[in-house]
C-alpha positions in Angstrom: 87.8 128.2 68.7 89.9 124.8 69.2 93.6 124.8 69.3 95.5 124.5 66.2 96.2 120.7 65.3 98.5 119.8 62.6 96.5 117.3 60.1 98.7 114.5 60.8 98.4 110.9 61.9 100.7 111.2 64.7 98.3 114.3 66.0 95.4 112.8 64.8 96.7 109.5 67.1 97.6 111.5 70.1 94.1 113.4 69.9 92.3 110.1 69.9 94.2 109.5 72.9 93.6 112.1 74.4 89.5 112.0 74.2 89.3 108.3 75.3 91.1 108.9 78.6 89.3 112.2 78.8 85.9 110.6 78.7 83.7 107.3 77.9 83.4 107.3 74.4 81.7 104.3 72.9 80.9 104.7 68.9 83.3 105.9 66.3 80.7 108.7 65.1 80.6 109.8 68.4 84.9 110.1 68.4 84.8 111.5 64.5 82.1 114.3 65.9 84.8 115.3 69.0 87.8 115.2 67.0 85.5 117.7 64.9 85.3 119.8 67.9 89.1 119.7 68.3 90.0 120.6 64.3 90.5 117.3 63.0 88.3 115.9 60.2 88.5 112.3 59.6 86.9 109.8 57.4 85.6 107.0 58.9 87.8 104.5 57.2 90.6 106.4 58.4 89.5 106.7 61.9 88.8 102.5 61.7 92.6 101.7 60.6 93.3 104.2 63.3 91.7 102.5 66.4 92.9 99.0 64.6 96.4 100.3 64.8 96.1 101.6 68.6 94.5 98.2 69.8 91.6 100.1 71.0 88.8 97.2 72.2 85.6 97.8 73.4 84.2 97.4 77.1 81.3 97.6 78.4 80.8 99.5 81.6 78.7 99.2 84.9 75.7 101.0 83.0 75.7 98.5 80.1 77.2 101.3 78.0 80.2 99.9 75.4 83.5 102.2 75.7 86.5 102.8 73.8 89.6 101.7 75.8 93.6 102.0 74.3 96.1 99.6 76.5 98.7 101.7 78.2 102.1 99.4 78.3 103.4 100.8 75.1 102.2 104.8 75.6 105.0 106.5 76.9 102.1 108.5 79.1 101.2 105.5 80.9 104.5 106.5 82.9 102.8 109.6 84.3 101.6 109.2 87.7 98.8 111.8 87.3 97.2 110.6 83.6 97.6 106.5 85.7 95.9 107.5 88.4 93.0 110.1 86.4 92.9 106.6 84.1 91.7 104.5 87.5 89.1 106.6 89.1 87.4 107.0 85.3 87.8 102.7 85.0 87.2 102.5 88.8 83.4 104.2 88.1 82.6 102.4 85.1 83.6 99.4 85.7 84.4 98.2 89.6 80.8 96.5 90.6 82.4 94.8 93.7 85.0 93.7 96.1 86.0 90.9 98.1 89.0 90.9 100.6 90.3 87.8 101.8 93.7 88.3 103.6 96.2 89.8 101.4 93.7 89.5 98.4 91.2 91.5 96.5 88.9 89.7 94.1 87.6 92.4 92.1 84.5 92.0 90.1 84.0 94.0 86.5 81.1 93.4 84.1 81.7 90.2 81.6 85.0 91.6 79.4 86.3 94.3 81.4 88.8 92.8 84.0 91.3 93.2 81.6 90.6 97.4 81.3 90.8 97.8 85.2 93.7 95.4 85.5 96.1 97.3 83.3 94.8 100.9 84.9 95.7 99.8 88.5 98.8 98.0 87.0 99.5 101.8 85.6 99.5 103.3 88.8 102.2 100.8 89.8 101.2 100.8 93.4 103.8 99.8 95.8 101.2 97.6 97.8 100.6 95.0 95.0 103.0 92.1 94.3 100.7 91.5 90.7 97.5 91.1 89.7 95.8 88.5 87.5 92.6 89.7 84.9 90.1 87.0 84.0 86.7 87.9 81.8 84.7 90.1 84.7 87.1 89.3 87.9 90.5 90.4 88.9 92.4 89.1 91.3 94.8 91.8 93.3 97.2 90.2 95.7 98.2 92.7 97.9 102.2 92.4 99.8 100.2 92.3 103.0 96.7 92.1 105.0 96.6 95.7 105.6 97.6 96.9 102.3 94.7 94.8 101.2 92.4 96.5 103.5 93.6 100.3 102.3 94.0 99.6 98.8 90.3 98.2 98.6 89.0 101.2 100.4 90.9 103.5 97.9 89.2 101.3 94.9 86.0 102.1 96.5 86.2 105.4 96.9 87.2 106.1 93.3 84.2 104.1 92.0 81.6 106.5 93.5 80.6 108.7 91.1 82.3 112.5 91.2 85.6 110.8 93.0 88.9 112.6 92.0 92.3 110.7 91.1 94.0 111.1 94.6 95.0 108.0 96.3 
């Protein structure tokens, strides 16, 4: 039996939440039937205006597969090291396709509208190593404080994109 949610928005929100960083949800009937799961029934107009409100977009991943995403600047979660760095390794396997290093740079490719997803889930981890990165359509650009950092950083990327790697960088 699921937990007990209150039938609120703001649980409704954070359950929403919850489920898209949990896993790669890509249709609303498929988020209305896990919210089910978890005690909350929703209409579908409702759960609409509620992905509006959360700037949810759309992505597709490596497989071809379009997924929900929710940005993380304004979730007070995206300040927890452990949810940031859960957040990469699930972006990391759907979305990193491949890596260049030149010097203190990483050009990371994404399939066409996802640079923006991976972008803002390596900027959540707020790695020490990067000075900034920059989010195109389907490349990213990772500039790196030195050569070195470059090279351990895009090892670390790599790792998490093969399928079954944990959050520990």
């Amino acid at each position: 039996m699921p937990d007990a949610v209150p039938q609120t928005k703001t649980a409704r929100r954070e359950t929403i939440r919850a489920l898209l960083a949990e896993e790669a949800i890509g249709s609303q009937e498929k988020l209305r039937s896990r919210l089910r799961d978890r005690g909350i029934d929703v209409t579908q107009a409702t759960l609409s205006r509620d992905l509006m409100d959360m700037r949810a977009t759309k992505a597709r991943g490596a497989g071809g597969a379009l997924m929900y995403s929710l940005p993380e600047a304004d979730d007070e979660r995206g300040a927890d090291p452990r949810a940031a760095r859960v957040r990469l390794a699930r972006w990391c396997q759907s979305l990193l396709v491949a890596s260049v290093r030149i010097g203190n740079q990483l050009v990371l490719r994404t399939p066409v509208g996802a640079a923006n997803l991976l972008g803002s889930a390596i900027d959540a981890v707020r790695f020490e190593e990067i000075a900034g990165t920059i989010a195109g359509d389907d490349t990213l650009l990772v500039i790196c404080r030195s050569d070195e950092e470059a090279r351990l950083l895009e090892s670390s990327l790599m790792e998490l994109a093969e399928p079954g790697a944990g959050p520990e960088l």
